[in-house]
C-alpha positions as CSV (number, residue, x, y, z in Angstrom):
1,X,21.5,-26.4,4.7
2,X,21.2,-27.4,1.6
3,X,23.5,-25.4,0.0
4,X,25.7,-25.7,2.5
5,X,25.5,-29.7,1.7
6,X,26.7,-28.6,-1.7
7,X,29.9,-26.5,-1.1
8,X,33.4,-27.0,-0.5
9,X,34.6,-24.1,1.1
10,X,36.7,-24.0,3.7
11,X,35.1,-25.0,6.9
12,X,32.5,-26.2,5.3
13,X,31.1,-29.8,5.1
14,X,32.3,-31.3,1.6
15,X,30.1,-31.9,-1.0
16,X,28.1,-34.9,-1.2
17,X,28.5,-35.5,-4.9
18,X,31.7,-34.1,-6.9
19,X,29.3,-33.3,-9.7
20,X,26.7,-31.2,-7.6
21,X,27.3,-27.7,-6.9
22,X,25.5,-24.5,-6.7
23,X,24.9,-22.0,-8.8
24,X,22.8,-18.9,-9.1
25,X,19.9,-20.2,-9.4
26,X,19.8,-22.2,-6.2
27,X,20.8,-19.1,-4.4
28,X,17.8,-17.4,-5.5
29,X,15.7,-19.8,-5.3
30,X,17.0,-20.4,-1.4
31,X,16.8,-16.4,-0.9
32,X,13.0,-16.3,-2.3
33,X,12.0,-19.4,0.2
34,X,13.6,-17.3,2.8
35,X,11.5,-14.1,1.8
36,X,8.2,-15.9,1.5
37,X,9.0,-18.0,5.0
38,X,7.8,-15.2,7.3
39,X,10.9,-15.5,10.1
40,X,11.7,-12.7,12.1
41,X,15.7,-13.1,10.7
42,X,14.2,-13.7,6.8
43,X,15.5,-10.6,5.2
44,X,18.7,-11.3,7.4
45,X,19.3,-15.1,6.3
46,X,18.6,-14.1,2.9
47,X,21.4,-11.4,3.0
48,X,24.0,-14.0,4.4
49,X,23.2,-16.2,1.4
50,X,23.4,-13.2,-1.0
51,X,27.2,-12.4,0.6
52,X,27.8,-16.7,0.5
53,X,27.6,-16.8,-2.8
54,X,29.3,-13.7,-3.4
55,X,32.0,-15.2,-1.6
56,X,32.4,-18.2,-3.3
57,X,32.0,-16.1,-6.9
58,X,35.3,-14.5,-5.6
59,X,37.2,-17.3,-4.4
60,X,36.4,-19.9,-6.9
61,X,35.8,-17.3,-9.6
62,X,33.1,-19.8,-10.8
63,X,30.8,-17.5,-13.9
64,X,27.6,-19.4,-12.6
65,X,28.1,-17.9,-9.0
66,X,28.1,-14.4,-10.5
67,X,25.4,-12.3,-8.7
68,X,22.7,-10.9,-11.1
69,X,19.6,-8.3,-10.6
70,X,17.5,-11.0,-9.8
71,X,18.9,-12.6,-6.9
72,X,19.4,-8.9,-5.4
73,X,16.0,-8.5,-6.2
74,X,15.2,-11.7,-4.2
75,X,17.1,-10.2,-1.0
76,X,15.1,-6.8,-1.5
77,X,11.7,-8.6,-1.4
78,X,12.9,-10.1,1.8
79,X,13.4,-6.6,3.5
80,X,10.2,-5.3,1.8
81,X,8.3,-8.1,2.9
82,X,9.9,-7.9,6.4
83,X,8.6,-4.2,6.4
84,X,5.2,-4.7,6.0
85,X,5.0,-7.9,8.5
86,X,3.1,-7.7,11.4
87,X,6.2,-8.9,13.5
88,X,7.6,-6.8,16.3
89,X,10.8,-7.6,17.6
90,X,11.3,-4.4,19.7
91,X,14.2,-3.1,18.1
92,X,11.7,-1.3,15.1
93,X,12.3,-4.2,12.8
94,X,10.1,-2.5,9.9
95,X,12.2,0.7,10.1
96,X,15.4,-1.1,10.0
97,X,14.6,-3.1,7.2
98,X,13.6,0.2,5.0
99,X,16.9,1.8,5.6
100,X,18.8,-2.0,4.7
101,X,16.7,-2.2,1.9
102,X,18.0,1.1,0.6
103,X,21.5,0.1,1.4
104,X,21.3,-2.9,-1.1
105,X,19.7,-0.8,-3.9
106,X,22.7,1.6,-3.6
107,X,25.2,-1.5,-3.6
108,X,23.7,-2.5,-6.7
109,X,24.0,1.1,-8.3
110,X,27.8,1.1,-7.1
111,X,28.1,-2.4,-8.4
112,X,26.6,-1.8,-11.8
113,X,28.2,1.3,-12.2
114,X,31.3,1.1,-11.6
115,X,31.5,-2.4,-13.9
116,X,32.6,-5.0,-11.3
117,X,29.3,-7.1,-11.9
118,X,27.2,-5.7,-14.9
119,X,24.8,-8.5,-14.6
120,X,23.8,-6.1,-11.2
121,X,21.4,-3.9,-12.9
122,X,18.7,-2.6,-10.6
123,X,15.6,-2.2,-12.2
124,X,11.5,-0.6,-11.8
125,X,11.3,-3.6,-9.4
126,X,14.5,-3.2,-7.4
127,X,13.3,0.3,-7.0
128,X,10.1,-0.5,-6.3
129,X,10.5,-3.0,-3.5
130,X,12.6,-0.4,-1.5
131,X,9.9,1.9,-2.1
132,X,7.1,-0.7,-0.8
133,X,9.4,-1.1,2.2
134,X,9.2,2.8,3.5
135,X,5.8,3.3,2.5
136,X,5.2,0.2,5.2
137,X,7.6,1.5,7.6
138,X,5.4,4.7,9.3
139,X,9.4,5.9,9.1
140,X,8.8,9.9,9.4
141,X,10.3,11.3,6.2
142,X,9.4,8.0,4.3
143,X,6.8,9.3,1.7
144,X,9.1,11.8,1.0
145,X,12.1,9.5,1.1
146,X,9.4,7.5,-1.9
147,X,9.5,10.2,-3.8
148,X,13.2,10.5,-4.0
149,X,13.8,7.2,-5.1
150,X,11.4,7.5,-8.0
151,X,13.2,10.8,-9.2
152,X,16.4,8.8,-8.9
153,X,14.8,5.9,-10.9
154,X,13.8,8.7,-13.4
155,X,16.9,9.8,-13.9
156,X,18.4,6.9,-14.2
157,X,16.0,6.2,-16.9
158,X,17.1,8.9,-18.7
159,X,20.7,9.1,-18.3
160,X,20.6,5.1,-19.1
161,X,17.6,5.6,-21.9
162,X,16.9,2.2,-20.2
163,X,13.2,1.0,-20.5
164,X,13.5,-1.6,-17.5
165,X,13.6,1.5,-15.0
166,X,10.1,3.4,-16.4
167,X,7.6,4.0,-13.2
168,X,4.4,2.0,-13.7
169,X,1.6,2.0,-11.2
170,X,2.7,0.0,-8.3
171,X,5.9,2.4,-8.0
172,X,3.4,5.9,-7.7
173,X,0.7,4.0,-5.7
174,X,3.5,2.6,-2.8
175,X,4.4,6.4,-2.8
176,X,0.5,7.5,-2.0
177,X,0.7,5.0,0.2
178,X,3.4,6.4,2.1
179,X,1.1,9.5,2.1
180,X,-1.7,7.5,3.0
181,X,0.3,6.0,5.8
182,X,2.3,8.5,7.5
183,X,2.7,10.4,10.8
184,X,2.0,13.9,8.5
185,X,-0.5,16.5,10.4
186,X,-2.8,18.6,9.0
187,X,-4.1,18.0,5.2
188,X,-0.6,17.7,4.1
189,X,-0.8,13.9,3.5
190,X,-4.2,14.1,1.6
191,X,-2.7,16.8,-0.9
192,X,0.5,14.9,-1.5
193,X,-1.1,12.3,-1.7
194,X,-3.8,13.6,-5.1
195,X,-0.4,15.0,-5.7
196,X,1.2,12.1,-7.0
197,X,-1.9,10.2,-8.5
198,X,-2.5,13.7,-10.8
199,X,1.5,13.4,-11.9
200,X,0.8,9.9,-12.5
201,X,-2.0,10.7,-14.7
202,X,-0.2,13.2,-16.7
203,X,2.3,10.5,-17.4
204,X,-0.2,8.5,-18.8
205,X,-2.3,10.5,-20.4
206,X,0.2,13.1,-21.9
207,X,3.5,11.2,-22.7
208,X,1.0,7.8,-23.5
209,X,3.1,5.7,-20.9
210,X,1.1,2.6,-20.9
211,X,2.3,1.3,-17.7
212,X,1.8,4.6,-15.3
213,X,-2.3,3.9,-16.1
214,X,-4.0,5.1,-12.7
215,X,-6.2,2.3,-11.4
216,X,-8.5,1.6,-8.5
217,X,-5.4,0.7,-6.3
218,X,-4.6,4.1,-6.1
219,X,-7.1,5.8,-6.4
220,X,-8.1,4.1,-2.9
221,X,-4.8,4.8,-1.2
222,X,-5.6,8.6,-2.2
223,X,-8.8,8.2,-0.3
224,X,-6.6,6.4,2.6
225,X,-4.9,9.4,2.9
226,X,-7.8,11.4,3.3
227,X,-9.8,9.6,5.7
228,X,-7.0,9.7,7.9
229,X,-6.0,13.1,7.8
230,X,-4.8,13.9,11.2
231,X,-7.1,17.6,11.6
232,X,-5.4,20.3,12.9
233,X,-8.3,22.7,11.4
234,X,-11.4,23.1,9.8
235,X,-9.8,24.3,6.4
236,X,-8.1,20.5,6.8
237,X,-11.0,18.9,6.4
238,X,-12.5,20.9,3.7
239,X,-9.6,20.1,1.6
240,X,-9.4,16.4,2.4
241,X,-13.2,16.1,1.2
242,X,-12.6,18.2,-2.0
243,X,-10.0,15.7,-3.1
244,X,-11.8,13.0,-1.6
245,X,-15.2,13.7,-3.6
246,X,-13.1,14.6,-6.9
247,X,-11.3,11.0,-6.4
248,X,-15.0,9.5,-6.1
249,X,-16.2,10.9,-9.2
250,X,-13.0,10.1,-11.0
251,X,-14.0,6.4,-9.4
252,X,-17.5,6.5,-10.1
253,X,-17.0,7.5,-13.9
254,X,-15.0,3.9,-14.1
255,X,-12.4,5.2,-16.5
256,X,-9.9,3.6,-14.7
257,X,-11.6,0.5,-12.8
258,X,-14.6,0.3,-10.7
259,X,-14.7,0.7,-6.6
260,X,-14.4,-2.3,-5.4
261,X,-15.4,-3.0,-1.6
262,X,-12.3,-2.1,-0.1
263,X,-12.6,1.3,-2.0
264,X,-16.5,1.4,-0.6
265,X,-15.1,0.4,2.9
266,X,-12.4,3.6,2.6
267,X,-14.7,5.8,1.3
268,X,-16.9,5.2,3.9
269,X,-14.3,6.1,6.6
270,X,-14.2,9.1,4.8
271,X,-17.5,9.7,5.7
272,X,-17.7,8.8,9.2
273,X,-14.4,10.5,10.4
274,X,-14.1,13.8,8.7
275,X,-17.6,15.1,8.1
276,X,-18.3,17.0,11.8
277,X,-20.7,16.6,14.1
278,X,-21.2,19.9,16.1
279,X,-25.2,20.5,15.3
280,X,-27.8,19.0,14.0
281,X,-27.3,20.3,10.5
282,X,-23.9,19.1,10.2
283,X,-24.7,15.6,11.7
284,X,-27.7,15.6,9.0
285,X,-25.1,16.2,6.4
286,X,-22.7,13.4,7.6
287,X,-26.1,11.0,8.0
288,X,-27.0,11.8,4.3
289,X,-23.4,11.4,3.2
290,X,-23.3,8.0,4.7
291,X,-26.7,7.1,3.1
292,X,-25.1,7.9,-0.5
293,X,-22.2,5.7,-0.2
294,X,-24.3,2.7,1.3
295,X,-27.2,3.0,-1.4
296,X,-23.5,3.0,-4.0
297,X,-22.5,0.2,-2.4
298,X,-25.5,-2.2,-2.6
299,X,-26.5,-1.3,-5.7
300,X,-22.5,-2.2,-6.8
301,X,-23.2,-5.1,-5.3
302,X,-20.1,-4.6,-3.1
303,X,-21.3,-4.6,0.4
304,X,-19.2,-6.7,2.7
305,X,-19.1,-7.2,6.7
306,X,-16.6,-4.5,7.4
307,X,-18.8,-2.2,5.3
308,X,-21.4,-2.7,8.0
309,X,-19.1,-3.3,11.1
310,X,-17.9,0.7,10.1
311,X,-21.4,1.9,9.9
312,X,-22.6,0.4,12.7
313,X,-19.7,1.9,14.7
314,X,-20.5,5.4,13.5
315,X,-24.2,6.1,13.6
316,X,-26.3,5.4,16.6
317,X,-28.4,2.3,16.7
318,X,-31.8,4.0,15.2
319,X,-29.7,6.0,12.5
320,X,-28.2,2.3,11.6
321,X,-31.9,0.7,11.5
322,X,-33.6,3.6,10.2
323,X,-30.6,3.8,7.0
324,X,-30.6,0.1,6.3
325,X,-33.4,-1.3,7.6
326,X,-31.4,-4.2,9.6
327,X,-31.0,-4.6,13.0
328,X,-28.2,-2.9,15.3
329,X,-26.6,-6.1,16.7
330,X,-23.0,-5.4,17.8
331,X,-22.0,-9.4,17.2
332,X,-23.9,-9.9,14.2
333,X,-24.8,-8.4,11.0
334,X,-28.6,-8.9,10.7
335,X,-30.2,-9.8,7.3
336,X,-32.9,-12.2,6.8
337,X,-33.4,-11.7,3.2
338,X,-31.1,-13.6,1.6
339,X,-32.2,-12.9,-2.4
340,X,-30.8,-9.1,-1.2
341,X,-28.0,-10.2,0.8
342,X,-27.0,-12.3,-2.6
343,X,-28.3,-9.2,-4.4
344,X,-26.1,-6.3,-2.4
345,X,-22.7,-8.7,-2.2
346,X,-22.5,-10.4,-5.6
347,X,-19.5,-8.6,-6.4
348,X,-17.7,-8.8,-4.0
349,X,-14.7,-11.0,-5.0
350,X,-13.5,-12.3,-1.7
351,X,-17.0,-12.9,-1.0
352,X,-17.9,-16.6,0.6
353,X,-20.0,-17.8,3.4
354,X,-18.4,-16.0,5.8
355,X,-18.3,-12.6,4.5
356,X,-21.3,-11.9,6.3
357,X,-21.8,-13.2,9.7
358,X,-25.5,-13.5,9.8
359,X,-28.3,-14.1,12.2
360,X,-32.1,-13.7,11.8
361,X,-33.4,-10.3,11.8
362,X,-36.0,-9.4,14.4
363,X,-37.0,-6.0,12.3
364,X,-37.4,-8.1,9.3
365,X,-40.8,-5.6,8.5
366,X,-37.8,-2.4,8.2
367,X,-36.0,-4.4,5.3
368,X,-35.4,-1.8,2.8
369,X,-33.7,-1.0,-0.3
370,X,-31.0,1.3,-0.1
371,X,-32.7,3.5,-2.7
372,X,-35.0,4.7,0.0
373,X,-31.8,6.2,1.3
374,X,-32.1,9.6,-1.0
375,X,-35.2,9.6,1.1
376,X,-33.0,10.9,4.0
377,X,-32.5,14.8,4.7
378,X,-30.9,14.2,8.1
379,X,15.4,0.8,19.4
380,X,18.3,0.3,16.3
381,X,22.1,0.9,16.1
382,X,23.1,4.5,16.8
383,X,24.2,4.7,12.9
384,X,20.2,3.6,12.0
385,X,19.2,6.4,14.4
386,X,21.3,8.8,13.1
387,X,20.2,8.0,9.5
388,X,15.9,7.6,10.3
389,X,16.7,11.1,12.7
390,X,17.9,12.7,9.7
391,X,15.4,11.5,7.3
392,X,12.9,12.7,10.4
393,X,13.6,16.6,9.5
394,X,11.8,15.9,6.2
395,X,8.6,15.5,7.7
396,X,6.2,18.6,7.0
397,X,7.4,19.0,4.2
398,X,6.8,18.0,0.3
399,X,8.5,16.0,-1.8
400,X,9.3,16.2,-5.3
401,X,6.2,14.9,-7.0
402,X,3.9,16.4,-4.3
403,X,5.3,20.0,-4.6
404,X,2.3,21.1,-6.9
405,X,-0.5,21.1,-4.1
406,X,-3.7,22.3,-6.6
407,X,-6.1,21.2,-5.2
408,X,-9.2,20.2,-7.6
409,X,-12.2,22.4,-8.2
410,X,-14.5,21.8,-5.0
411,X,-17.3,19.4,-5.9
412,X,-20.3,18.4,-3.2
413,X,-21.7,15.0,-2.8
């Protein structure tokens, strides 16, 4: 409204104050408030303004309504954002938004490219923002859809020697995280997924680029993929715990950044959904597993609610008492000691009062510390359909990063 207040285009209103007008700036800053609002139609409204101003460039051929990279970036966060919402309009919002995200990045290549606006450069974050929008989208094909953008972006690099278009570490984590994510069966995710964070790695470590450093972000979406490997054998699970326990030690060394609790909560999962259960020896195993990664976690001082929620929704109540020494309470987490409760979560950042939601213990005499652990031996437009359909035949199969599957030398825990 306001910058409609502010024009004097046909049909309409005319501007308030001859001396007033918009320029690229006020678009942008319009589109970003738009992306940020949360509405259902965001990514749309923020496309109309994008095409308004556009509009107006061309009519008035005013230099200050020229589009740049930054307000097409601005429209690309909306779609991104809109991907990853938690809105449901029943028309598969999230995947549509992918694919119009995708749209706009090519618009911006054909745009650049061919010299009608060279201030439309898309960069690692135009790139990166349509490649945050699949790996939300649970589109089938979209992880490896991630993987082709990033080739394209580095071969743009290199054809354009341009530095603004080098991978850094939020481009190869939102592609494990489109591993991490997906509909893929089998172990197929997992191993993509380790795929991408050992190419990332090579980057840095190899050809020094600063800015494709591995950190704990995905590190943990490698361990996502893992814990929810969707089993179609035993030999998946054996690979999704090799790679899981090689990314743990790899976290554990602290080369690149220390687990933090959401890392400790994943890990966990790991724990309680692949290790089987068919005997007594195997649910020993998982038990002793499960010990290891809660005596980690206190002693890191990381131990937060969910951490406890998950164990106390995969072991039985004893196995939960016995482990930790609190009491099995399926509203509550029990802990009366509060010099170890300040003790186990100190480091947990989003820590406050709520973190853990406490009562008195009744098996306050069980307390103990998690060392005594070790002690334990036991529906879209029919061209959007066509389009996802077709991106849907990539599914099962690798994508460009991911084709080298090694897996790492087996390690136990």
């Amino acid at each position: 409204e306001y910058i409609t207040s502010m024009t004097s285009i046909p049909g309409l209103p005319a501007a308030t104050n001859a001396g007033v007008k918009p320029d690229v700036i006020t678009f942008s800053s319009c589109v970003s408030a738009w992306s940020k609002s949360g509405n259902i139609d965001a990514a749309e409204r923020a496309t109309g303004l994008l095409i308004l101003m556009e509009t107006m460039h061309r009519i008035g051929h005013d230099p200050e309504l020229e589009p740049n990279t930054i307000i097409y970036n601005a429209v690309l966060e909306a779609y991104a954002r809109s991907s990853g919402s938690n809105i449901n309009d029943g028309e598969g919002l999230k995947e549509t938004c992918a694919y119009k995200a995708e749209q706009i990045l090519k618009r911006m290549i054909r745009l650049h490219d061919t010299g009608r606006y060279t201030s439309v450069k898309p960069d690692a974050i135009s790139y990166q923002l349509v490649i945050h929008a699949y790996s939300k989208s649970r589109l089938g094909g979209a992880p490896q859809r991630c993987e082709h953008l990033l080739k394209q972006m580095e071969d743009r690099r290199n054809a354009f020697n341009d530095v603004n278009l080098i991978p850094n570490a939020f481009s190869y984590s939102a592609c494990i995280n489109a591993w991490a994510k997906s509909r893929e069966v089998g172990s197929l995710k997992a191993k993509s997924a380790f795929a991408i964070y050992t190419y990332m790695e090579t980057r840095y470590r190899e050809l020094s680029e600063v800015d494709a450093k591995p950190n704990v972000v995905a590190l943990t979406s490698v361990l996502t993929a893992c814990a929810h490997t969707r089993v179609q054998s035993s030999e998946d699970v054996k690979e999704a715990l090799d790679i899981s326990n090689k990314v743990w030690e790899i976290l554990r060394s602290g080369i690149y950044g220390k687990p933090n609790h959401v890392t400790y909560c994943t890990f966990l999962t790991v724990g309680t959904r692949l290790y089987p259960v068919s005997n007594q020896q195997e649910r020993e195993t998982r038990l002793l597993a499960i010990a290891n990664i809660f005596r980690d976690c206190c002693k890191d001082g990381m131990l937060c609610e969910e951490f406890l929620r998950k164990m106390q929704a995969s072991l039985s109540p004893v196995e939960y008492e016995e482990l930790t020494g609190l009491a099995h309470d399926d509203n509550h987490v029990v802990l009366d000691n509060r010099d170890l409760l300040k003790e186990w979560t100190r480091n947990v950042k989003e820590h406050n009062n709520h973190a853990l939601n406490i009562k008195p213990s009744i098996h306050s005499n069980n307390l103990q510390h998690p060392n005594t652990a070790q002690q334990l031996q036991t529906e879209l437009s029919k061209s959007h359909v066509k389009k996802i359909n077709t991106m849907e035949k990539f599914m099962g199969s690798n994508g460009h990063y991911s084709r080298d599957l090694t897996l790492p030398a087996q390690t136990t825990r």
